[in-house]
N, C-alpha and C positions, 0 to 999 in steps of 0.2 A: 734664830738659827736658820728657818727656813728660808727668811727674805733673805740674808746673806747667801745661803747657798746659792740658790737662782741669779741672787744679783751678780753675784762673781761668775756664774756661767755664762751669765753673755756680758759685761762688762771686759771681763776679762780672758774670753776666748777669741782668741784672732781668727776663727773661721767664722764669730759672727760681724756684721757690717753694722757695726756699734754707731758708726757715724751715720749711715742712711737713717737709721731709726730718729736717732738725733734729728736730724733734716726733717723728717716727719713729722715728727711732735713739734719743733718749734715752727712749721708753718700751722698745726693746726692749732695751736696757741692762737695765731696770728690772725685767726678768724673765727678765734670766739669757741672755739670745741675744746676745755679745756679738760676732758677726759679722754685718753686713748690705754688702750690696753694690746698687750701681748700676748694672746690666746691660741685657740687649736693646737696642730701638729709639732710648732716647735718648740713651746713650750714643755711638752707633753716629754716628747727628744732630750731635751735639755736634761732633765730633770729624771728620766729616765738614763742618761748617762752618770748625770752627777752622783746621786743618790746609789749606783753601782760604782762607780769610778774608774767609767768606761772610758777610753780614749773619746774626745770631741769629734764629732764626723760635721763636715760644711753643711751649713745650715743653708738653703738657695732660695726656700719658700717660707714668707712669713704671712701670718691672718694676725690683720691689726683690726681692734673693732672697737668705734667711737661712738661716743654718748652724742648725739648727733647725726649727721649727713653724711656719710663716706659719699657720695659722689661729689657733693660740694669740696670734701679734702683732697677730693684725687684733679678735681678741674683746679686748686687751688698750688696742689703739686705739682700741676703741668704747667702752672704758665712762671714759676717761681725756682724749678731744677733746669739747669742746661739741657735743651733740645736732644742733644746728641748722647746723653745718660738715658734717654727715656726711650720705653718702645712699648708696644700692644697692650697701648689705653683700652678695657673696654668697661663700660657703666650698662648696670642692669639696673632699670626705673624702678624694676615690680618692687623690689627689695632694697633699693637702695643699696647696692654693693657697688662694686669697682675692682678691675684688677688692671694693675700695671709693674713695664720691668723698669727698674732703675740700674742700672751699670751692670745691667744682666740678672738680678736678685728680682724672682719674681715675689709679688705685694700684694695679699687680698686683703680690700679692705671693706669690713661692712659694719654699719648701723647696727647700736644693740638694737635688739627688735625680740617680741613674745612670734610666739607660732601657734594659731588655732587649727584645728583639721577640722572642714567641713562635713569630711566622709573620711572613713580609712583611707588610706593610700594616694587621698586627693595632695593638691599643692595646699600647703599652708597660705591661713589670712595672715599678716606680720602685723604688728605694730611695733612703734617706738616704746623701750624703755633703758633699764637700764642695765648695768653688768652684771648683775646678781639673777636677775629674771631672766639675762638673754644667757646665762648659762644651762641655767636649766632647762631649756630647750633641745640642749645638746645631745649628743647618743649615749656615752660611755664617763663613768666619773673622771678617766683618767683624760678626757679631752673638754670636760669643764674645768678648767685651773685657766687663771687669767694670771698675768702680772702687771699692777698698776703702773706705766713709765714714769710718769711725773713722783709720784711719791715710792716706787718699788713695793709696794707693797704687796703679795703674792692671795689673792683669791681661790678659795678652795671651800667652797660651801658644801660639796658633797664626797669630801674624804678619798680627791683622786688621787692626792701620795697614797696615802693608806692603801690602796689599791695595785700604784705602783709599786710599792713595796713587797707586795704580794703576790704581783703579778697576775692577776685576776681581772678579767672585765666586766661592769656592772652595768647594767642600765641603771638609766637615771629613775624611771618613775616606772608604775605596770600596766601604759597603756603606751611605752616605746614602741613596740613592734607594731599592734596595731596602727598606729599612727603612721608608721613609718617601716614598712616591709624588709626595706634595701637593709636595714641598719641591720638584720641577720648576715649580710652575706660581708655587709663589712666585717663584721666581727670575726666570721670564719677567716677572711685578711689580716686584720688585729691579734689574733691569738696566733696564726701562722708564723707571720714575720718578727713580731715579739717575746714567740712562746708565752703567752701567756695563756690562761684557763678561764672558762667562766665560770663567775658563782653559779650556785644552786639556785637561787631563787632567780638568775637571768637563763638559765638553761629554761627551766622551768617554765616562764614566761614566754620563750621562743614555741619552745614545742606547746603546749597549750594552744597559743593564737594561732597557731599553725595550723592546726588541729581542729578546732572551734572558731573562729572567723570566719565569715559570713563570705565567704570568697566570689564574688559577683561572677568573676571569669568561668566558676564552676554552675554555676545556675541555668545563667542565658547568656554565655559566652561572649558578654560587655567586659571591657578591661578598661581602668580610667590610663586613658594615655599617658598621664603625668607619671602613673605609676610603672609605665614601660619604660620609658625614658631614664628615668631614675633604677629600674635593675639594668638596664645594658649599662648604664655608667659604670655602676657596681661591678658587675659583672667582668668589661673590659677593664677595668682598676686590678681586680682581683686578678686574668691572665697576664696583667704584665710582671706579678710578683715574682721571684726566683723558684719561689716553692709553692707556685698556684696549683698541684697535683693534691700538696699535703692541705689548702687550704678547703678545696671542693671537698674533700675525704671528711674534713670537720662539718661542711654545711652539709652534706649527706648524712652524716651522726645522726646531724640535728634534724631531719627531715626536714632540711631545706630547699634540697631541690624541688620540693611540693611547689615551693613559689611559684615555679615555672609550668613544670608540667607531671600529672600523675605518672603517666607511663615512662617518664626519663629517673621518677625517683624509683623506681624497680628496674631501669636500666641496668645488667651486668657488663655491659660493654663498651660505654663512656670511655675508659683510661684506655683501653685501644683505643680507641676515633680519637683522642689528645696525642697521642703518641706518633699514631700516623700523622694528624694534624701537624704537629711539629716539625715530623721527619723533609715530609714535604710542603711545607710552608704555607699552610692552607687556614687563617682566621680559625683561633682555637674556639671562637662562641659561635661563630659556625656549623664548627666541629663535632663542638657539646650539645649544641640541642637538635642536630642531626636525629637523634635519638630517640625524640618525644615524638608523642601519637600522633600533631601535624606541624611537621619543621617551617611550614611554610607562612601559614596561621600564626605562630609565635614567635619568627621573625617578623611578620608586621607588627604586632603587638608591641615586642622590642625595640620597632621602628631601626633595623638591621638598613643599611645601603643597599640599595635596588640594587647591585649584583649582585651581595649577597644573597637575596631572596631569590635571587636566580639559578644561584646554582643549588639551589637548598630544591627548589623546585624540579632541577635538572636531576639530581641525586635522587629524587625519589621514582622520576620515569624510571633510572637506570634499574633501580633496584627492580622495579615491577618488571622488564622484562628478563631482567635475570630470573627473576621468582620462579618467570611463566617457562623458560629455558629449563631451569631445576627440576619443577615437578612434571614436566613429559619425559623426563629422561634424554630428552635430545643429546646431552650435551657429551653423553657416555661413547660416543662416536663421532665425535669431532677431531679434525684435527687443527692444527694450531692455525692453517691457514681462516678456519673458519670463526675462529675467534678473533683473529683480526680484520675480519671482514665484517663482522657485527659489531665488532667495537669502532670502527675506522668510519663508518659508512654513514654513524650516528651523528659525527662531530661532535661530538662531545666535548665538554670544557675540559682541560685536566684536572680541575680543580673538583669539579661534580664527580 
């Protein structure tokens, strides 16, 4: 019943590119990779619709992942699909992945592979295996589900219908979070835009490590880079959502925002600085860690764009001589000309 379901959802949905996929599996046939699978997000989609009997929404991005080389099937796609179907090839060695567009349908494709963590929060060591082990790697039950192409056969080692059914997000094992930090802040994403809920035993798990991890950044204020990099992804992911207010509001629950910084998760004034942020168009992660003890320090950390760190820097002068204006009382005897004259004279960005 299962495999039927899934098969008829993309076989027989006309917003999925039933033939590109075809096109892919029969070039990786053609060189020897004779397992590909249908994994991630839209599988997840899929099946999340079916299983409601939601109207189909266009599927635009698919994660294919072969027992094998995904770079060898993506150089092997490129020289094999018409030029003028293809665009923004790119291959990443460390991992062995690849992403490219075919007739506008963006394609990630990557090597099963295991994930060791050398340190919390470091980059994983990968190896090659196979589909069953490279799922388990993954964050949530509901985005370990593969679908075999060659045979349809539908992969679900760790009960992610069950899950979707329920509507509930699970970690896969209980050293997720340690392992991998960001995957809190996806989740507050994931239960936003899905409604969905977490288990007790993953709520549990969040807060705990949260709580108890060994947080280097708090000790002697080393952060391993890889692990900045990985929450601004998060992070920027999460402000593009429609209801990225309702999703922060969950990672706060969760004492999330700890991730970042102590003094931002006792911030009561975050959803102002989003709001202005918005109003006037000013980088909402910007915005948000405005907030924390030094904006300037955890936009590097974040690895934020040198002007962001500019005006984060710029923001903080302003404020100090505001401060210092405040508490002389000066300002009780100004008149408007004088505040244009202190704010004018500064240059200031508009943005700071």
């Amino acid at each position: 019943m299962m495999k039927d379901l899934v098969k008829n959802a993309i076989i027989n949905n006309p917003k999925i590119p039933i033939q590109i996929i075809k096109e892919i599996k029969s070039i990786a046939i053609d060189i020897g990779i004779n397992k590909i699978y249908l994994a991630g997000g839209a599988i997840r989609d899929l099946m999340i619709q079916s299983l409601n009997e939601l109207p189909y929404k266009e599927v635009t991005d698919f994660d294919l992942v072969v027992e094998g080389s995904a770079i060898k099937l993506a150089k092997a796609i490129e020289s094999n699909i018409e030029k003028d179907r293809l665009s923004g090839l790119i291959l990443f060695s460390e991992y062995d992945t690849a992403s490219i567009k075919i007739d506008g349908y963006s394609i990630d494709l990557a090597s099963a592979r295991t994930e060791t963590y050398p340190e919390p929060g470091e980059n994983p060591i990968v190896n090659y295996t196979n589909i069953e082990n490279d799922l388990f790697r993954r964050d949530f039950t509901i985005n370990s589900i593969a679908l075999d192409l060659t045979k349809f056969n539908v992969i679900d080692p760790h009960n992610g219908k069950k899950h979707i059914k329920t509507k509930e997000l699970h970690l896969l094992y209980n050293k997720s979070v340690e392992d991998d930090p960001t995957r809190v802040i996806r989740a507050a994403r994931y239960c936003s835009r899905l409604n969905f809920k977490l288990t007790k035993s993953t709520l549990d798990q969040i807060k705990s490590t949260i709580k108890y991890w060994p947080w280097t950044v708090r000790e002697n204020s080393t952060f391993p880079p890889a692990l900045g990099t990985r929450l601004r992804a998060e992070l920027e992911l999460l402000f593009e959502e429609s209801n990225s207010i309702n999703a922060l509001l969950k990672l706060k629950n969760w004492d999330g925002f700890l991730l970042l910084d102590d003094k931002l998760h006792k911030d009561k004034l975050w959803q102002n600085r989003l709001e202005w942020a918005f109003r006037l168009k000013i980088k909402m992660l910007t915005a948000f860690i405005a907030g924390s003890s030094n904006p300037v320090e955890l936009s590097k950390r974040l690895g934020l764009a040198k002007k962001q760190q500019i005006i984060l820097t710029e923001a903080q002068n302003i404020h100090s001589i505001l401060e210092d204006v405040y508490k002389k009382k000066e300002y009780l005897n100004w008149k408007l000309s004088k505040w244009c004259n202190l704010i004018e004279s500064e240059n200031w960005d508009p943005d700071s």
